[in-house]
SEDO-915102 format. One record per residue (C-alpha): x, y, z; residue in one letter. Coordinates in steps of 0.2 Angstrom, whole numbers, padded with zeros to 4 digits, always signed. Layout:
% SEDO-915102
XYZA...
This chain:
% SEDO-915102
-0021+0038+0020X-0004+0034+0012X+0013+0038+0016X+0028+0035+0005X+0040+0044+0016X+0043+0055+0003X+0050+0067+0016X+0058+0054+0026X+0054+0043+0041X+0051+0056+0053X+0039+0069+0042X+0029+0051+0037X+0027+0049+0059X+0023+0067+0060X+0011+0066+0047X+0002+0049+0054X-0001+0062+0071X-0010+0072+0060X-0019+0058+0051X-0026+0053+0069X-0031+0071+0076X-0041+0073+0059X-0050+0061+0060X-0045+0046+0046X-0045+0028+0050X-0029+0021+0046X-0012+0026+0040X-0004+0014+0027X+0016+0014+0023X+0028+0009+0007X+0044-0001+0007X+0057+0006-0005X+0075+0002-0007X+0090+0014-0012X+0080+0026-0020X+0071+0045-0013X+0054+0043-0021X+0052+0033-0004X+0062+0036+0011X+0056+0020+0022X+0065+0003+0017X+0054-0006+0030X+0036-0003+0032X+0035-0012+0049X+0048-0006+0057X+0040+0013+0054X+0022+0004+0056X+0029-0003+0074X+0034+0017+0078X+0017+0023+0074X+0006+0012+0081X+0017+0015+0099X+0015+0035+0096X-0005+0033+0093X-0020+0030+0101X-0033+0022+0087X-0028+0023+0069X-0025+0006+0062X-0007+0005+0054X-0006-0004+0038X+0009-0011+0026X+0006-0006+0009X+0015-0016+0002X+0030-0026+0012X+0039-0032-0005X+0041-0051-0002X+0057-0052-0017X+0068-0043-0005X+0061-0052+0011X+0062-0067+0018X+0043-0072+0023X+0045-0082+0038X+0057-0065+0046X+0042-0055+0037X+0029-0066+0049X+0039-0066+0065X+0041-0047+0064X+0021-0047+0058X+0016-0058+0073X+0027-0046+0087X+0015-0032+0078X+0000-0040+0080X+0003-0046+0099X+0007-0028+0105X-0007-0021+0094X-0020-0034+0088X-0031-0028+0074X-0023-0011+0071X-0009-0017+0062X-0013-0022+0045X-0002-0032+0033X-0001-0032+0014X+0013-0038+0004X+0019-0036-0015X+0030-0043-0026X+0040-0029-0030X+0048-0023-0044X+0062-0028-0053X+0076-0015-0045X+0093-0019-0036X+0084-0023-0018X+0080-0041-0029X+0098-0046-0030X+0106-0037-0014X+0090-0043+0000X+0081-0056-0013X+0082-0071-0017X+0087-0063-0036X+0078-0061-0053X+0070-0077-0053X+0064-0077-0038X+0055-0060-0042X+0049-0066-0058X+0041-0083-0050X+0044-0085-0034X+0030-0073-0026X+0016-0087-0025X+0028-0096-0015X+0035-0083-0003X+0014-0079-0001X+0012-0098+0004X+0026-0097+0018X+0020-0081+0022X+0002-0089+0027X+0008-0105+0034X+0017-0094+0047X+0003-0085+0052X-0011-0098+0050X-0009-0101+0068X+0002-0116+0066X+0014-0120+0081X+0025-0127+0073X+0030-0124+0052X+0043-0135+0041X+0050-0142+0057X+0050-0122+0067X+0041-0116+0080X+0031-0101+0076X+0036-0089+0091X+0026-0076+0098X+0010-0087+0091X+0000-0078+0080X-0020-0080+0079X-0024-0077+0059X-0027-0063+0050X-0031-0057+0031X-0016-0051+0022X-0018-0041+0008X-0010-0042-0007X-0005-0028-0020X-0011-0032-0037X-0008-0025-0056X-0011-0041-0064X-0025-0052-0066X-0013-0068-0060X-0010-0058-0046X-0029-0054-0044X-0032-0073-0045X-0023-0080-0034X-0026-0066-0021X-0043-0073-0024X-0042-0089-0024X-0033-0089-0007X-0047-0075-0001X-0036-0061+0001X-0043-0045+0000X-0033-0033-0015X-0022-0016-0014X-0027-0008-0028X-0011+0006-0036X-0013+0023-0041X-0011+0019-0061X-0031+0010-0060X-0046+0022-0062X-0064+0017-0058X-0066+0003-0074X-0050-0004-0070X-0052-0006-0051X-0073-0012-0056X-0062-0026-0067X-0051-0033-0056X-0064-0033-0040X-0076-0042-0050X-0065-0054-0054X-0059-0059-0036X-0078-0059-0033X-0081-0071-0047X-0065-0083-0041X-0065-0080-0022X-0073-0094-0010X-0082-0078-0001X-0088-0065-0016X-0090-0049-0010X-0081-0049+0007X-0066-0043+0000X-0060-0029+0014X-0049-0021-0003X-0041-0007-0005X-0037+0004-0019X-0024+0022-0019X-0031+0039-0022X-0021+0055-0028X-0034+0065-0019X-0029+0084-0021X-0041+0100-0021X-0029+0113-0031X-0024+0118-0048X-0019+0102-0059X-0006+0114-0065X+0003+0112-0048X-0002+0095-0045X+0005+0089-0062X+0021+0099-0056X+0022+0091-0038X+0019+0074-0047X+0033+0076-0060X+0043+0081-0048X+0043+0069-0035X+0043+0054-0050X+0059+0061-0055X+0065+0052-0040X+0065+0036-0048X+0076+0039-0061X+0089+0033-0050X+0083+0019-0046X+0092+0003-0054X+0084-0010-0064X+0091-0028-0065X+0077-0036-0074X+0079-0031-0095X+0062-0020-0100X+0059-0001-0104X+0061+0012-0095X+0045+0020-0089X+0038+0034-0098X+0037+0045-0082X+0028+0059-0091X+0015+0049-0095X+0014+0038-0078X+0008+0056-0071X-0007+0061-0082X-0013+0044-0082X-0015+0048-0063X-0022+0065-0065X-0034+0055-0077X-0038+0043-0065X-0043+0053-0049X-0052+0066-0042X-0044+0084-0041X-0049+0101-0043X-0061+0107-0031X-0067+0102-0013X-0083+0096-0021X-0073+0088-0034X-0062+0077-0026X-0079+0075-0012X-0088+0068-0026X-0075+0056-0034X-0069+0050-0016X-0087+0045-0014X-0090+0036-0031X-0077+0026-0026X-0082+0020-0009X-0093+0012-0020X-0082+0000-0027X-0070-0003-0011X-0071-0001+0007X-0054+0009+0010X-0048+0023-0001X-0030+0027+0003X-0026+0043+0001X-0009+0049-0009X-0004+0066+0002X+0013+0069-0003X+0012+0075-0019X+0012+0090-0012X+0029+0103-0012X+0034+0102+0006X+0032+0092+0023X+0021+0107+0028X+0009+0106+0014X+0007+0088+0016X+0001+0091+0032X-0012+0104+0029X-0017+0093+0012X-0019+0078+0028X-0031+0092+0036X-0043+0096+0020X-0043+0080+0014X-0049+0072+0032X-0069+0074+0032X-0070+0068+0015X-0060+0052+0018X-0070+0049+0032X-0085+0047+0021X-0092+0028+0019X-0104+0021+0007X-0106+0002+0004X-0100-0007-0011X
């Protein structure tokens, strides 16, 4: 399952409750910045919350955006996670896009522009197990673990492959896209076919009148945030029925079906659940939505 926070930190920690009575697997958490579409500017700091209020889920980062962090803070807070939880907390990074948090917690437009390969690298070195990197001791210690890395772009795809690092997959792919960019990490990785990717779902048995609603809606959000990096605006309208394209909604069997095409072609499905019109209705979505999330087919 997803969470953006939509309605704020608390309803997202409710909400990850419910994930864990239902029955789903894992909950996985945005980062955004100065802007309502997402209500959570640090996903291990509400990861950390989670994972102390459950028993089982594993809690993941999707993503932590490295132009606004500092990677070696980013790996310490990542290895006090791991000691006090082990394998249920699950890391994945991105490099963001080009709003304000670039210039007021980055390292500024260039860095976001080129800088994400060597963030990543930093990234690693701290938690490759190292005592010691660039001269500084890696405290707690930090036995290595796969980091995810979200991906739109093929350079991305590469070197995420390169390095080994299994995808996260947005919203905006459908089944060709997200076929594409998997057989390409299988074709550059050192280990084809290992990748433990994941790929966002809008999931969501109901009328696609209301969903389109909900959708439009909530992306109305981001029109306040603010862009420092020149480009056009996105077409928000748009943005939504290329999601509504992409996934499975309509009925139960419906969005059963299409959730199961697409175990074939990655191993976790996140689940989008607040596009929804209240708090409430996100949770009884979270309840539906449970037994065929649960369903796994190999890739």
């Amino acid at each position: 399952m997803f969470l953006t926070s939509r309605w704020g930190p608390a309803a997202a920690a409710r909400h990850a409750l419910t994930a864990e009575a239902a029955g789903f697997d894992g909950v996985w958490l945005a980062e955004h910045h100065f802007t309502a579409y997402g209500q959570c500017p640090s996903a291990t700091l509400l990861a950390g919350h989670i994972l102390a209020a459950t028993s089982r889920i594993t809690v993941g980062t999707a993503a932590c955006v490295l132009s606004a962090r500092h990677p070696i803070a980013l790996g310490e807070e990542a290895a006090v996670l791991r000691t006090l939880h082990g394998d249920r907390f699950k890391l994945g990074v991105a490099r963001g896009g080009p709003w304000i948090e670039i210039e007021v917690l980055g390292g500024g437009v260039r860095r976001y522009q080129s800088g994400f390969p060597e963030s990543l690298e930093l990234l690693l070195r701290w938690l490759s197990g190292a005592s010691e990197v660039d001269g500084l001791a890696v405290i707690p210690p930090v036995t290595p673990f796969p980091v995810h890395v979200a991906a739109v772009s093929e350079a991305t795809v590469d070197l995420a492959a390169r390095l080994g690092l299994p995808l996260l997959l947005g919203v905006h792919a459908d089944e060709a896209e997200v076929k594409r960019l998997v057989d390409r990490w299988d074709q550059l990785s050192p280990a084809p076919g290992t990748g433990e990717h994941c790929w966002l779902r809008l999931a969501y048995p109901g009328k696609s009148g209301e969903v389109r609603a909900n959708l439009a809606a909530w992306q109305e959000t981001l029109r306040s945030a603010q862009r420092v990096v020149p480009g056009p605006p996105r077409d928000l309208a748009a943005h939504v029925e290329v999601v509504l394209r992409a996934h499975p909604t309509g009925s139960m069997s419906a969005v059963a079906d299409g959730l199961a095409s697409g175990f074939q072609l990655v191993r976790r499905q996140l689940c989008l659940v607040e596009a929804t019109s209240s708090p409430e209705a996100t949770a009884d979505l979270i309840t539906t939505l449970a037994p065929p999330c649960s369903r796994r087919s190999p890739r």
